[in-house]
C-alpha positions as CSV (number, residue, x, y, z in Angstrom):
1,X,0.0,0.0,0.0
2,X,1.4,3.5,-1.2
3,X,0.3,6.7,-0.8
4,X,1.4,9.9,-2.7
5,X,2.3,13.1,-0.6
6,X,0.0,16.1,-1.4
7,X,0.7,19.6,-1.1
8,X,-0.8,22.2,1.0
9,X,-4.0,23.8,-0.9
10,X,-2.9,27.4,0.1
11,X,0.6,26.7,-0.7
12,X,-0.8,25.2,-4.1
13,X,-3.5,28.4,-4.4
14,X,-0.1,30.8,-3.8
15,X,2.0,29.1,-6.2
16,X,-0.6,29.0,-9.0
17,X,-1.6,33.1,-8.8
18,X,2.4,34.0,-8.1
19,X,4.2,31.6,-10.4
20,X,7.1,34.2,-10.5
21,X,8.5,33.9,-6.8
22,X,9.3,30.4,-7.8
23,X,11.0,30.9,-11.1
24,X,12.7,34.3,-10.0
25,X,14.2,32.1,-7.1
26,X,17.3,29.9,-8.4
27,X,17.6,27.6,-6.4
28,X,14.2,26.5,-5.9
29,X,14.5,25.9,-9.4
30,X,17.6,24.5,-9.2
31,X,16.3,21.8,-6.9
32,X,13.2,21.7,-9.4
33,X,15.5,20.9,-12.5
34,X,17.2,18.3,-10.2
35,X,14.0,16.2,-9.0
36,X,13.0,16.3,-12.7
37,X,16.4,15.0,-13.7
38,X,16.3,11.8,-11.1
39,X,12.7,10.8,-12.0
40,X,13.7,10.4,-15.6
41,X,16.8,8.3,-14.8
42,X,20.1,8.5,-15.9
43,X,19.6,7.1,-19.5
44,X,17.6,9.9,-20.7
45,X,19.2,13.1,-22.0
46,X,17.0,16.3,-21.1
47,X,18.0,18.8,-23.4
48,X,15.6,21.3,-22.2
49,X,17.6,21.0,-18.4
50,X,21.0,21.4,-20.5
51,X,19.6,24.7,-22.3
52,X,18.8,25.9,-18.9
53,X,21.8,25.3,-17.5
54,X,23.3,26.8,-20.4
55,X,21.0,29.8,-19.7
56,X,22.1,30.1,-16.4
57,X,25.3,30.6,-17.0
58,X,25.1,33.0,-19.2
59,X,23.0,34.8,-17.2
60,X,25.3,34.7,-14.8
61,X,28.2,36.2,-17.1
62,X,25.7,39.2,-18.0
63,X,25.3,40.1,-14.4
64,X,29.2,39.5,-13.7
65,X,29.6,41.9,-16.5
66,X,26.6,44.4,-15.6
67,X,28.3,44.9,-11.8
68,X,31.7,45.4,-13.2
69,X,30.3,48.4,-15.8
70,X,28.5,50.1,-13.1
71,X,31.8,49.7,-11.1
72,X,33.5,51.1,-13.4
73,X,31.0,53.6,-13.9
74,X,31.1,54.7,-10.0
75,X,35.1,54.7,-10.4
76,X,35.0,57.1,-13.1
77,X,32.4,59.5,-11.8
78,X,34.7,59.7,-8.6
79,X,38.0,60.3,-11.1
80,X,35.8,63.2,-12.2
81,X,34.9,64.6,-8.9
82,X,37.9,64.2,-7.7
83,X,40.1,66.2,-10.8
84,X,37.5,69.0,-11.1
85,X,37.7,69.7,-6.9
86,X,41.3,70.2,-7.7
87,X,41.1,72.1,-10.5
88,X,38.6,74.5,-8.4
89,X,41.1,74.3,-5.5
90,X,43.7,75.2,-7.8
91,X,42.5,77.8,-9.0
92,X,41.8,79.5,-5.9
93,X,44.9,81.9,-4.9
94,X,45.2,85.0,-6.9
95,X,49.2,85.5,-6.2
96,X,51.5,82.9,-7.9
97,X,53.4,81.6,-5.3
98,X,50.4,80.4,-3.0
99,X,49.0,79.0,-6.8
100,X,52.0,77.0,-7.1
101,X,52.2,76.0,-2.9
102,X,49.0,74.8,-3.0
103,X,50.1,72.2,-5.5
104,X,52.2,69.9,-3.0
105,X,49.4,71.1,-0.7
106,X,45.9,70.6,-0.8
107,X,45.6,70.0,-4.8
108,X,47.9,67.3,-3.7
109,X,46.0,65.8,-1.0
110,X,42.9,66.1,-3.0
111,X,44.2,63.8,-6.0
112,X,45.6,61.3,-3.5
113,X,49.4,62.0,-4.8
114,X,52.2,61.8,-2.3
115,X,54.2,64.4,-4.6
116,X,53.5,66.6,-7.2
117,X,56.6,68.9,-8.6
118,X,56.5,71.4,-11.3
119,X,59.9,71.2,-13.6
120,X,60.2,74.0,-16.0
121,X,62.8,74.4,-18.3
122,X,65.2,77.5,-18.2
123,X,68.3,78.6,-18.8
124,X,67.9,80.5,-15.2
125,X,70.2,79.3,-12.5
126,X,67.6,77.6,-9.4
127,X,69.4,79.6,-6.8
128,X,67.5,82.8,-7.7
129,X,65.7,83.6,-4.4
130,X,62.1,83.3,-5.7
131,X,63.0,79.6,-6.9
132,X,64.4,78.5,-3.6
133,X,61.2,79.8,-1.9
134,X,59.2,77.5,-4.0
135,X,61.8,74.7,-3.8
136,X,59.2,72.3,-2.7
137,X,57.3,71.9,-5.4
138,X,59.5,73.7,-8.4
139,X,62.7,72.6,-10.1
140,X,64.6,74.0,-12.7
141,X,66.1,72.2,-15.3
142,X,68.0,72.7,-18.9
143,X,66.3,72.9,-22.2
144,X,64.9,69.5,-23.6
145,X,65.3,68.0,-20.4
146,X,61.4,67.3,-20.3
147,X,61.4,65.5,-23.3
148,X,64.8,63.5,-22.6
149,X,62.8,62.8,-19.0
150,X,59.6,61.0,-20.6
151,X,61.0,59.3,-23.1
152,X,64.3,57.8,-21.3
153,X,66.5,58.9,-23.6
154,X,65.4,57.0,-26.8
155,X,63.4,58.3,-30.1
156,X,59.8,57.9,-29.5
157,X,56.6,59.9,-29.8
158,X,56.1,62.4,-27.0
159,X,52.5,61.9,-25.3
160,X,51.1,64.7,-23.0
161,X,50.3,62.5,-20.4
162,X,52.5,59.6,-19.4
163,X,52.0,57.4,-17.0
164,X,54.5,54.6,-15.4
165,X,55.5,52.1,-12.3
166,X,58.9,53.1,-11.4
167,X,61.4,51.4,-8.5
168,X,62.7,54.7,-7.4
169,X,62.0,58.4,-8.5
170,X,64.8,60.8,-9.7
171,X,66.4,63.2,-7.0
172,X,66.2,66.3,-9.9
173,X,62.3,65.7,-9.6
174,X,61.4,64.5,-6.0
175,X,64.6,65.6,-4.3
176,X,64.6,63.1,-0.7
177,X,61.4,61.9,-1.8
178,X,62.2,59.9,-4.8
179,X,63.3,56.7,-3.3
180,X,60.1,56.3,-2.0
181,X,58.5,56.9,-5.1
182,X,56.7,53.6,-7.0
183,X,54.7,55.1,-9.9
184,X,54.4,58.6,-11.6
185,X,52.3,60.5,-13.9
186,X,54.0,62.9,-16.7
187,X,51.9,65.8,-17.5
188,X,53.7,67.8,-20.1
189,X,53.1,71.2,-20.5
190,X,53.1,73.9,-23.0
191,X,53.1,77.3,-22.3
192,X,52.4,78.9,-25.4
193,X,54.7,80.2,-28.6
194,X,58.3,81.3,-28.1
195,X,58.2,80.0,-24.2
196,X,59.7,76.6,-23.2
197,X,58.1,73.4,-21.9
198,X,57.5,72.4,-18.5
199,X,56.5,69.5,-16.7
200,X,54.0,68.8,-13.7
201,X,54.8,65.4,-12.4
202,X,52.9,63.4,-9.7
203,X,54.2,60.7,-7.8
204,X,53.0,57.9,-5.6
205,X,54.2,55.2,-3.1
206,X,51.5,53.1,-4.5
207,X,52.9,51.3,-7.8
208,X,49.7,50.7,-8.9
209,X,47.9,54.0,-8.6
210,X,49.7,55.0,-12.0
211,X,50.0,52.3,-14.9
212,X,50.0,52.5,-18.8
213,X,46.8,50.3,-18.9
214,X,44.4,53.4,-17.2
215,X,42.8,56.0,-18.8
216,X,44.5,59.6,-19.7
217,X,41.7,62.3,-20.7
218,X,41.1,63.0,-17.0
219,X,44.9,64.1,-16.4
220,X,44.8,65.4,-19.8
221,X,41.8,67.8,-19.0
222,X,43.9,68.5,-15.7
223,X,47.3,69.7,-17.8
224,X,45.1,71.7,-20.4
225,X,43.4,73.8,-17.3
226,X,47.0,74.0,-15.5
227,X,48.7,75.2,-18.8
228,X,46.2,77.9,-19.2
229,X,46.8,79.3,-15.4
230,X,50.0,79.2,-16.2
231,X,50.0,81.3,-19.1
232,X,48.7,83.8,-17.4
233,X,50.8,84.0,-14.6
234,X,53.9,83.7,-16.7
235,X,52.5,86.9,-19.4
């Protein structure tokens, strides 16, 4: 004598008028797929189970792949906030040397840099008094050294920004700070016809917080703005 279990009439009622709560819920239908699978035995091929397993997993991928865009998404708008608050900030003083101060100050600070140093080129000796004052975040250095600097020495194109992992930063550029230094990014700078390039260089301890892989038109948008203050302050 047998007897075949029921199931409860206002479960039953529930499930028939909300069919969704069950197929919305995975593993329910999980376990679902896998009853179905042992009453048929393990000589029959259910293609219908294999396309839904198939299914899953790729619904699985999308979702993988949705979280990481809006990740990537968040990351970005952050990046954004974060140069255009330092671009504001920067812009704040209305004499040059707090302007250029503030750069190894709070601009730094804001960008989450441990150094940021502004290298122009000149044929000026760097013990004029108004360079020493500024020593902390300016350095002097001969004509073409900027280029020579981002590109090691060897023919290749020049990019505006350049960014790279390092295993110690150069004293002309960091000064005590440059053994500490891991990664750097290059912003080069032009300051308009007839004047020489400069550089504005932030570094990091972190040697991945600057890699050729990432993205450039934030720190691009960041040079164009500083270029432009410059300009005025150097006319």
């Amino acid at each position: 004598m047998s007897s075949t279990a029921t199931i409860d009439d206002s479960l039953r009622e529930k499930i028939i008028s909300e069919p969704d709560m069950i197929l919305d819920d995975q593993d329910l239908m999980r376990a679902l797929i896998a009853a179905n699978e042992k009453s048929m035995g393990g000589n029959i091929v259910d293609l219908r189970g294999i396309a839904m397993e198939r299914l899953e997993a790729r619904l699985d991928r999308l979702e993988d792949t949705h979280r990481s865009v809006i990740a990537a998404a968040y990351e970005n708008l952050a990046g954004t906030n974060q140069v255009h608050r330092a671009i504001l900030r920067m812009l704040d003083p209305v004499e040059f040397e707090p302007f250029l101060h503030d750069l190894g100050g709070e601009v730094a600070e804001i960008l989450r840099v441990d150094c940021v140093r502004l290298v122009l080129e000149s044929a000026q000796s760097d013990d004029e008094p108004a360079i020493r004052r500024l020593g902390d975040v300016l350095s002097v250095a001969e004509p073409g050294f900027v280029d020579d600097y981002l590109s090691g020495g060897r023919t290749m194109p020049i990019r505006q920004v350049t960014l790279r992992q390092l295993q110690g930063g150069t004293a002309a550029i960091y000064g005590d700070k440059a053994d500490w230094m891991r990664s750097e990014a290059c912003l080069k700078l032009d300051f308009g016809e007839g004047r020489l390039p400069g550089l504005l260089v932030m570094g990091a301890e972190d040697p991945h917080q600057f890699t050729p892989q990432q993205g450039t038109d934030l720190l691009a948008f960041f040079a164009g703005v500083f270029e432009r203050a410059m300009r005025r302050w150097l006319s």
